[in-house]
C-alpha positions as CSV (number, residue, x, y, z in Angstrom):
1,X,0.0,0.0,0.0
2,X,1.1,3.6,-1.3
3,X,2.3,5.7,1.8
4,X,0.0,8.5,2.1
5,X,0.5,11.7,4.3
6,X,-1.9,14.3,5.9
7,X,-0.3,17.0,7.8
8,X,-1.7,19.7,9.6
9,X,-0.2,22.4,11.9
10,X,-1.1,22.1,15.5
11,X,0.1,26.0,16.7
12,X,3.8,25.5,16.0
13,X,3.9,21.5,16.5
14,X,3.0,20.1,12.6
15,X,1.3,16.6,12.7
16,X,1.7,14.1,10.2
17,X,-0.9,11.2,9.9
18,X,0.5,8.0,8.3
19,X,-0.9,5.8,6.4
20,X,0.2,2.5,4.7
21,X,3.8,1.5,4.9
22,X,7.4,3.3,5.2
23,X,9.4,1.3,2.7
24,X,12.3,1.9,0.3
25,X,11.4,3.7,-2.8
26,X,8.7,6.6,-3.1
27,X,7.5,6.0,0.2
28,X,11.0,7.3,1.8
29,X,11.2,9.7,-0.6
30,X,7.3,11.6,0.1
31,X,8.3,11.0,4.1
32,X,11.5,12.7,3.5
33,X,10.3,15.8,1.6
34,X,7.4,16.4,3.7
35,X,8.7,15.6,6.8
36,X,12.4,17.6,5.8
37,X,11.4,20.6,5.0
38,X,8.8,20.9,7.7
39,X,11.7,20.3,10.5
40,X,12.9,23.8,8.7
41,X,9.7,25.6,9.5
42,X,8.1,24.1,12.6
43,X,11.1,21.9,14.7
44,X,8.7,19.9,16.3
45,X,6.6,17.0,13.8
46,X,4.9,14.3,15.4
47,X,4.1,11.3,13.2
48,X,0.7,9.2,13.7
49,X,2.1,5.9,12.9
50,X,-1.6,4.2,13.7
51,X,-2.4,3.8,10.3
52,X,1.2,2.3,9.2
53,X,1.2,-1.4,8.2
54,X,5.1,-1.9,8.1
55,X,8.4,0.1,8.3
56,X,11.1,-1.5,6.4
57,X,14.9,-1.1,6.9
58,X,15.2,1.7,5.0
59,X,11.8,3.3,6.6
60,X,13.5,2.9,9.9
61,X,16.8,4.6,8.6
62,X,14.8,7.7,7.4
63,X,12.7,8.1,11.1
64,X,16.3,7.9,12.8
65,X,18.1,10.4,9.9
66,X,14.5,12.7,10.2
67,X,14.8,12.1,14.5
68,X,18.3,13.5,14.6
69,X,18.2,16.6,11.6
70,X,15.1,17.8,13.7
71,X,16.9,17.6,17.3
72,X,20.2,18.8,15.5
73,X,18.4,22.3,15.0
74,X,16.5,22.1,18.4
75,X,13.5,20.3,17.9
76,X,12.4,17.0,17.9
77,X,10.5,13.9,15.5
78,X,8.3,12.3,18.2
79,X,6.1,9.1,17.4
80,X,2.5,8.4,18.4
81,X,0.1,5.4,18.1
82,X,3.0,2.8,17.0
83,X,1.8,-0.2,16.3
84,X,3.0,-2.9,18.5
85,X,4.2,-4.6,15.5
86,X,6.5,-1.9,14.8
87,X,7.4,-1.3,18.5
88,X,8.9,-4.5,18.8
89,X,10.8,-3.8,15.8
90,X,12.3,-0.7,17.3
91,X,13.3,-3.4,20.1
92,X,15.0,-5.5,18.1
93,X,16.7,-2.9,17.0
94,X,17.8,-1.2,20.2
95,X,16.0,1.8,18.7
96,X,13.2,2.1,21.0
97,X,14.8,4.4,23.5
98,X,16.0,6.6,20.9
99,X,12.4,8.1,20.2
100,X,9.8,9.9,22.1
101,X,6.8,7.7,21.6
102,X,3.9,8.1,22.7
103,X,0.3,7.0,22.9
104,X,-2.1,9.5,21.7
105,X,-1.0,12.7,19.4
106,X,-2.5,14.9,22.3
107,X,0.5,13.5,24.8
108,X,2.7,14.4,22.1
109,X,1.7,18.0,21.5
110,X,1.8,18.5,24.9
111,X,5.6,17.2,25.4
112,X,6.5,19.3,22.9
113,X,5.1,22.6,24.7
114,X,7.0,21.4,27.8
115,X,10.2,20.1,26.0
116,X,13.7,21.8,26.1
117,X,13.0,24.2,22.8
118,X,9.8,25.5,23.8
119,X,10.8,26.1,27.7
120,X,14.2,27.5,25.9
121,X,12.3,29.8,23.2
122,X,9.7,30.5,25.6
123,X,10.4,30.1,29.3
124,X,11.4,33.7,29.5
125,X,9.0,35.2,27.1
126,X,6.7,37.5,29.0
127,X,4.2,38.0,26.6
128,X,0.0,36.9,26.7
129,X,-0.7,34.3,25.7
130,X,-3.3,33.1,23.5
131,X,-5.1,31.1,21.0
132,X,-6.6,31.9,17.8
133,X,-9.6,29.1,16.3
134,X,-11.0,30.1,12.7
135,X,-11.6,27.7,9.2
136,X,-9.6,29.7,7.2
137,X,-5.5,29.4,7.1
138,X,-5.5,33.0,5.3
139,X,-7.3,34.3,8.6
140,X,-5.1,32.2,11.1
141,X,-1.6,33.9,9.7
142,X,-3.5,37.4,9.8
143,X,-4.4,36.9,13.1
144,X,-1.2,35.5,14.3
145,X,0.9,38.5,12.4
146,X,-1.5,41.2,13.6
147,X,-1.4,39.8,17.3
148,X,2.3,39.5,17.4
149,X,3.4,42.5,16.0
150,X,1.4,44.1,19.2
151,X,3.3,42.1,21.2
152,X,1.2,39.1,21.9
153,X,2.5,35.5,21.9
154,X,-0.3,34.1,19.4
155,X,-0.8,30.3,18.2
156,X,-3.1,29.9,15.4
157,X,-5.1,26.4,14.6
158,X,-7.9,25.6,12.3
159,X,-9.7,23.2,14.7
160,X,-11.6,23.0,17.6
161,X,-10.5,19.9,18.8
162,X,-6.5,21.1,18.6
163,X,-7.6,24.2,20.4
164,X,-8.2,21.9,22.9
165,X,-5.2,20.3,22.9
166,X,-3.3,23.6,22.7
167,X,-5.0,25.0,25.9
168,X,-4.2,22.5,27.2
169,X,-0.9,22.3,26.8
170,X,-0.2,26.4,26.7
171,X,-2.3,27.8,29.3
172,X,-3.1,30.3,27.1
173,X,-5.2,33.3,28.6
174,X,-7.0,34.2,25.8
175,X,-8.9,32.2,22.9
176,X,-9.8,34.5,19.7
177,X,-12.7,32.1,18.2
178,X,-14.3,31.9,14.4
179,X,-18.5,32.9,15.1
180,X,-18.4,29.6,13.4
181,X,-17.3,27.6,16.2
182,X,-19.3,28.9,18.7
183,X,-20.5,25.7,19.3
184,X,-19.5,21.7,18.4
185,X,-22.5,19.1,18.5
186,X,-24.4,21.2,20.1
187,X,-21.6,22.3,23.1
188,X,-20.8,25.9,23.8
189,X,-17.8,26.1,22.5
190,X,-16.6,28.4,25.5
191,X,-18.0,26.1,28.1
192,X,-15.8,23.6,27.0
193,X,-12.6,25.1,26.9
194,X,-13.8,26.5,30.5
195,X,-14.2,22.5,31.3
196,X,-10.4,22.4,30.4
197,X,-9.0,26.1,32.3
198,X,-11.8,27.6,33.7
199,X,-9.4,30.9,33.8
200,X,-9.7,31.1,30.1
201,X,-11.0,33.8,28.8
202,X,-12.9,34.0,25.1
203,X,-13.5,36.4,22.6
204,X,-15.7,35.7,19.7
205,X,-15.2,37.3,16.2
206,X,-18.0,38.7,14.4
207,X,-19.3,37.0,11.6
208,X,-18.0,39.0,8.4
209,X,-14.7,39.4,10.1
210,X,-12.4,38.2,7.1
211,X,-14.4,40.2,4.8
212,X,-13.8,43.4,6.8
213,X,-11.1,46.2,6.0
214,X,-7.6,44.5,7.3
215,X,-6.8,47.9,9.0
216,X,-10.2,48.4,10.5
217,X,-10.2,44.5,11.2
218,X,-6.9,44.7,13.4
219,X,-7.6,47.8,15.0
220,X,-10.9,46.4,16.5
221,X,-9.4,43.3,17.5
222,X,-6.8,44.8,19.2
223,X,-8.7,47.0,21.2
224,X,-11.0,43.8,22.0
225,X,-8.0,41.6,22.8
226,X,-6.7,44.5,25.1
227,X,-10.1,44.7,27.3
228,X,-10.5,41.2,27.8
229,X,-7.0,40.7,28.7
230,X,-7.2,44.0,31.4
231,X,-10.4,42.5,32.5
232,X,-10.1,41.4,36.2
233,X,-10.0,37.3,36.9
C-alpha cells in the first residue's frame, strides 16, 4: 500500500498522519520531503504511525536520519500510536529508547510545549498568551501577524478539537474564536474550553470578520483583545 501523508499544523507542532507502509522507494522519498522541510519551519513533527502497516529497513533509517536533523536544529520527531508490530521492531533494533513515543498525538503536542525548545524559546517570554480558532488558514496567519506585531505570543489552529489540545498544553489566557465555532454538536464552545481552564478567557469574532477592511479588522481586534486581557479574573 502507497504511503499517504496528511499534515496539519497544530500552533507550531506540525502533525503528520500515516498511512500505509514506510518502505524503500517513493514511500521514503514523500516522508522525506514532507517531513524535511517541515523540521525547517516548525522543529517539532509528530508522526501518527496508527495507520502504518510496516516500516522496512530503510523506513526505519529515514525516522532515525529525520529524529536527529530535527533535534540537531532544536527540535524533535516524536512518534504516536505505534503499532505494537513496529514497537517491537524498534526493540529488536535497540531503537526504542531513541524516540519519544507516545500514545495518543494529544500527549505528544503537549511534550513538545513542555520540551527543552519550547521552555528554551519560551520560558522567558513574558508576553499573553493566547489562542486563535478560525476555518480559514488565510485568517489564522492574519491573526497570528497582527497579534504579534502588538506584542502578543499568538498560536493559530484551524480546529476545535486542537484548540483543545493547545489550551491545554499552553495555558493560554486568551482564545480568539471563528463565530463559526461557537458551538460543536451542540456544546458551547466556551463552556468547554472552560471545562479544560476555567481561567480562560474567550473572545468571539463577528461573523464577516475576514471580509472586513484588514486595518479596521486589526484595530478592532486589538482594542477587544486589550479589554479582555485588562479584564479582572
Amino acid at each position: 500500500m502507497q504511503l499517504r501523508l496528511e499534515s496539519r499544523p497544530v500552533g507550531e507542532v506540525l502533525i503528520v498522519q500515516c498511512h500505509g507502509r514506510i518502505v524503500a522507494g517513493n514511500e521514503v522519498f514523500t516522508l522525506h520531503s514532507l517531513v524535511g522541510d517541515s523540521i525547517e519551519k516548525y522543529g517539532d513533527v509528530v508522526l501518527q504511525l496508527d495507520q502504518v502497516e510496516f516500516v522496512d529497513s530503510s523506513g526505519l533509517g529515514a525516522l532515525v536520519r529525520l529524529m536527529r536533523a530535527a533535534r540537531s536544529k532544536g527540535g524533535d520527531l516524536k512518534l504516536s500510536g505505534v503499532q505494537p508490530r513496529i514497537r517491537k521492531m524498534l526493540e529488536l533494533t535497540s531503537l526504542l529508547s531513541q524516540f519519544e513515543i507516545y500514545d495518543s498525538v494529544e500527549e505528544a503536542i503537549t511534550a513538545a510545549y513542555l520540551g527543552s525548545r519550547y521552555s528554551r524559546g519560551k520560558a522567558g517570554d513574558a508576553r499573553p498568551r493566547m489562542l486563535c480558532v478560525f476555518e480559514s488558514i488565510d485568517v489564522c496567519t492574519f491573526l497570528r501577524e497582527v497579534l504579534c506585531s502588538a506584542g502578543y505570543n499568538a498560536l493559530t489552529t484551524l480546529s476545535i478539537n486542537d484548540a483543545r489540545i493547545l489550551l491545554k498544553a499552553t495555558k493560554a489566557k486568551l482564545v480568539v474564536l471563528s463565530a463559526r465555532f461557537q458551538a460543536v454538536h451542540g456544546k458551547p464552545t466556551q463552556k468547554m474550553l472552560e471545562e479544560i481552564d476555567p481561567a480562560v478567557s474567550v473572545l468571539v469574532l463577528e461573523d464577516n470578520f475576514a471580509s472586513q477592511d484588514p486595518g479596521e479588522a486589526a484595530e478592532k481586534l486589538l482594542s477587544s483583545v486589550g479589554s479582555r486581557l485588562a479584564a479582572p479574573g
